[in-house]
Backbone bond lengths (Angstrom), bond angles and torsions (degrees), N, CA, C in turn:
res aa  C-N    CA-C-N  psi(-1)  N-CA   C-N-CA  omega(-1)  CA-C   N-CA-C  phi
1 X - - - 1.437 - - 1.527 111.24 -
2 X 1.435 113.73 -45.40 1.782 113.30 174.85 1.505 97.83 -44.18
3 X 1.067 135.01 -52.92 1.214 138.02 -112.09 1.626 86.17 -105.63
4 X 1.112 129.22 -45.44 1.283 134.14 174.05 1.467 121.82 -58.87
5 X 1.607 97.72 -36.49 1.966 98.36 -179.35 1.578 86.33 -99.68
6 X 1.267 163.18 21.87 1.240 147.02 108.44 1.986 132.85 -39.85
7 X 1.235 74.22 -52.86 2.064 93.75 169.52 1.805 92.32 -78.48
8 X 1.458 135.53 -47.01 1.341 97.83 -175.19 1.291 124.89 -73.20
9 X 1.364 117.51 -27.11 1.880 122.42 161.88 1.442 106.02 -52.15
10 X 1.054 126.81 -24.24 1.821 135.06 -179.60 1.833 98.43 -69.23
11 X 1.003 97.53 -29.98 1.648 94.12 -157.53 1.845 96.52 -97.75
12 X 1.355 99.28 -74.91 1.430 111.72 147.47 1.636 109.31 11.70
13 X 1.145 99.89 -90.84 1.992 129.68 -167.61 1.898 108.36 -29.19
14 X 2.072 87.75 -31.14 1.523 80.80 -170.50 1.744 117.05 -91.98
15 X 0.849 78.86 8.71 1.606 80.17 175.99 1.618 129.89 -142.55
16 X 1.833 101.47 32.87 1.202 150.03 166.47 1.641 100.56 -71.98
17 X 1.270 110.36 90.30 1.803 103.16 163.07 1.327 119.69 -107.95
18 X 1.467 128.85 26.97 1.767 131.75 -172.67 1.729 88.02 -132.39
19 X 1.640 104.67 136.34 1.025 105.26 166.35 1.439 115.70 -59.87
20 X 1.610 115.37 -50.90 1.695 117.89 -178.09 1.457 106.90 -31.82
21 X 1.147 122.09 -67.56 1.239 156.31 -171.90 1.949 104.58 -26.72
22 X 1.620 102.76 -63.34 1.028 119.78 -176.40 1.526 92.87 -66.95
23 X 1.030 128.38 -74.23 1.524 147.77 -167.84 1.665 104.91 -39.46
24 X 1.459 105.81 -9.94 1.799 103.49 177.15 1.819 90.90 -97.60
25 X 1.570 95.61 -68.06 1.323 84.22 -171.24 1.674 137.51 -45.25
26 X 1.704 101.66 -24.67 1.337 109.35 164.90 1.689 112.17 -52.43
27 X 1.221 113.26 -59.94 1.473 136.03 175.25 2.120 104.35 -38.21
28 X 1.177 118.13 -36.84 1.174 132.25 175.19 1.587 108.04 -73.71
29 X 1.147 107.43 -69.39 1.621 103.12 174.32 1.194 127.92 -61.75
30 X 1.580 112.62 -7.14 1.791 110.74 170.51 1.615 93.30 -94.12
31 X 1.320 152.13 -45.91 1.043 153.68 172.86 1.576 98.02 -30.55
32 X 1.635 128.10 -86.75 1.218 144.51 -174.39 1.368 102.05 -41.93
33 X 1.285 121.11 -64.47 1.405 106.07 172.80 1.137 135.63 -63.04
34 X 1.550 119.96 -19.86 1.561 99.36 158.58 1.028 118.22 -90.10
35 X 1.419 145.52 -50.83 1.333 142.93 126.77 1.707 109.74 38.90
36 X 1.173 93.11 -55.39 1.681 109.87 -154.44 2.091 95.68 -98.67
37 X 1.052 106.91 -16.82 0.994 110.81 176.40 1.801 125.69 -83.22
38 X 1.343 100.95 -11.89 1.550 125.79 -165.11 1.328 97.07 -104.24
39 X 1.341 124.04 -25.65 1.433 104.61 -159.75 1.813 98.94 -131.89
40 X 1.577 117.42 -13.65 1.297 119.59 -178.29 1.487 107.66 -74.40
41 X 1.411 106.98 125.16 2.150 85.16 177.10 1.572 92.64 -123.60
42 X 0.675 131.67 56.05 1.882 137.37 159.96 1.077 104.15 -110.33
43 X 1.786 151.55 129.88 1.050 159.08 148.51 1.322 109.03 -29.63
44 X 1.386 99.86 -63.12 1.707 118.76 -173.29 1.181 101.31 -36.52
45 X 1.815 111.07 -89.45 1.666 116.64 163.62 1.405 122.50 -13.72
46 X 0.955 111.87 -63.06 1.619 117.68 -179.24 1.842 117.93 -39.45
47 X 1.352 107.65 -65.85 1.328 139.31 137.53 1.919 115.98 -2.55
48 X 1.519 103.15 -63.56 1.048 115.80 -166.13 1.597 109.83 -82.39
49 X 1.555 108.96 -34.12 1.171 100.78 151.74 1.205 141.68 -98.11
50 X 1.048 134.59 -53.75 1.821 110.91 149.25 1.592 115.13 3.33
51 X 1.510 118.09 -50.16 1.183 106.96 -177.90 1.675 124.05 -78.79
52 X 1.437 107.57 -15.99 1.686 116.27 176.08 1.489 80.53 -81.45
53 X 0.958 126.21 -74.28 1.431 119.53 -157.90 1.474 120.12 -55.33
54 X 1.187 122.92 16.91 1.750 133.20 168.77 1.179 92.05 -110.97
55 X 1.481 155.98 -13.22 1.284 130.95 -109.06 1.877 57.83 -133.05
56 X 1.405 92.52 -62.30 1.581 122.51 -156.02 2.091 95.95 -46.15
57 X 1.177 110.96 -56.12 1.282 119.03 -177.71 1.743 106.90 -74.18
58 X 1.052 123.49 -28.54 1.427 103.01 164.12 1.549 134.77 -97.67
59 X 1.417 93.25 12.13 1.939 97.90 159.65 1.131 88.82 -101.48
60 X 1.225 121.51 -44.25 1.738 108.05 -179.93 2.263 115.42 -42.36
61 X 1.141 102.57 -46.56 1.486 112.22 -178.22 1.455 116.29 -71.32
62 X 1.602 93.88 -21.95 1.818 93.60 -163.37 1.520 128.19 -108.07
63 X 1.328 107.27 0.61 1.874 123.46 -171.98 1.705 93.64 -97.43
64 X 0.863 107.22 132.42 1.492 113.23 175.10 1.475 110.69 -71.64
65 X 1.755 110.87 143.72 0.986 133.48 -165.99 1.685 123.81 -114.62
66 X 1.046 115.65 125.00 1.754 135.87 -172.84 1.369 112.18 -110.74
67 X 1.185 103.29 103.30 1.920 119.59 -177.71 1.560 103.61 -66.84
């Protein structure tokens, strides 16, 4: 389930044109990821998200933005 609302903020991100907008969902993926960090105890898992959640924060950082 992390892993799914990580990839949908991934998808999400690109068609984000309000900074607020972005600035929640960013706010969402630091939640989930730590969240997910407290309670996941598999390396692997761990691993797997950290990696949605880079993925997730740099479409989030990188699509240009319209106030």
């Amino acid at each position: 389930m992390t892993l799914r609302l990580l990839e949908a903020i991934t998808t999400i991100a690109k068609y984000i044109q309000k900074t607020k907008d972005r600035a929640s969902l960013l706010h969402h993926a630091n939640m989930i990821e730590r969240d997910s960090q407290a309670v996941v105890l598999e390396e692997w898992d761990r691993k797997k998200i950290e990696e949605r959640y880079q993925a997730a924060v740099t479409s989030l950082r990188s699509n240009p933005i319209k106030n």
